[in-house]
N, C-alpha and C positions, 0 to 999 in steps of 0.2 A: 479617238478616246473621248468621253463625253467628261465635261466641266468637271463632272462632282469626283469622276478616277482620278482628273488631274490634283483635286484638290488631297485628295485622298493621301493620293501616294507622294505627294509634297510634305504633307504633315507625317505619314509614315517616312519617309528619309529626315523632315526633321529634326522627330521623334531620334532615331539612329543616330543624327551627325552629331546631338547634345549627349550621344551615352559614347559614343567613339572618345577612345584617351590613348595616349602613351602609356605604357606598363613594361615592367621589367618581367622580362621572359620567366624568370625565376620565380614569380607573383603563381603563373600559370600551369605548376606544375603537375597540381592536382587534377584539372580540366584534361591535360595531356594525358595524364596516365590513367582517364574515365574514357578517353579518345573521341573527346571533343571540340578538340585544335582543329581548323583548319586553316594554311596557309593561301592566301589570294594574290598571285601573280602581279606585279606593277603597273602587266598592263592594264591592268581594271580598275573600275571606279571600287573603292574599297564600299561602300553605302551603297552603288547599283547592287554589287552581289549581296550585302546585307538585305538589300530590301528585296531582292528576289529568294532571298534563302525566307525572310517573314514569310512572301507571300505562297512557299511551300510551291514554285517554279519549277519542279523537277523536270522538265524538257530542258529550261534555260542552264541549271547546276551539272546537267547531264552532258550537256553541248563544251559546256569548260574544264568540266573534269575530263571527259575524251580529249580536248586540247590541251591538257598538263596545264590549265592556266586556277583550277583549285583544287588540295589534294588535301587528305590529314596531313598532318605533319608528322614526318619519318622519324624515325629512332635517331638518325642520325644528322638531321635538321636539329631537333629538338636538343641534341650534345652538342651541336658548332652552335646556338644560342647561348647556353648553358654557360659552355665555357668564354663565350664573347661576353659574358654578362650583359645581353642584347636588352634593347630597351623596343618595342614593337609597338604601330598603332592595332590598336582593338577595338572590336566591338561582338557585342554578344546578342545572338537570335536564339534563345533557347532554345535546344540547351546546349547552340553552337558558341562558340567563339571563333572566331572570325579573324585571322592575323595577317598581317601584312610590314615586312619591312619600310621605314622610313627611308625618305630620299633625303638626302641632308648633302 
C-alpha cells in the first residue's frame, strides 16, 4: 500500500471515528423503516466496516454478509432494541447507518 492510501484511509477512518456516537435505537427509527440499518457483528472493527462500506468494498461487505457478521437489521432485532430502550454505537456512510451493540 503506497504512503499517500495509508495516509488516505487514516484521515478517512478518522473522519468516521469523530462521527461514530452512542444513540438510542428509538433516535433510528426512521433510517429502519427506509431500510437503512445495518447491524455489524462484535467481531469487527465497527470503522474497518464503515470505511470499507465509504470505499464501496463490495467483495469485502459481500464476504461478511455471507458470514452472518453484517446484516440489515431484522424486524425482530429492531423490536428487542425497541423494547430494551437500547442505546447502540453508530455511524453513518450514506445513506447507511451502520449499528453495532456496545460492550459495557
Amino acid at each position: 500500500m503506497a504512503e499517500n492510501d495509508i495516509t488516505s484511509k487514516q484521515l478517512i477512518r478518522g473522519k468516521l471515528n469523530s462521527e461514530t456516537a452512542r444513540i438510542a435505537w428509538k433516535e433510528l427509527q426512521r433510517y429502519f423503516a427506509g431500510g437503512y440499518t445495518w447491524v455489524v457483528d462484535l467481531q469487527l472493527d465497527l470503522l474497518e466496516v464503515a470505511y470499507q462500506f465509504e470505499q464501496d468494498n463490495a467483495k469485502q461487505i459481500e464476504i461478511w454478509m455471507n458470514d452472518n457478521l453484517i446484516s440489515q437489521v431484522s424486524n425482530d432485532q429492531a423490536r428487542q432494541w425497541y423494547n430494551d430502550d437500547a442505546d447502540l454505537w453508530a455511524v453513518v456512510v450514506k445513506p447507511w447507518v451502520l449499528l453495532q451493540e456496545p460492550v459495557d
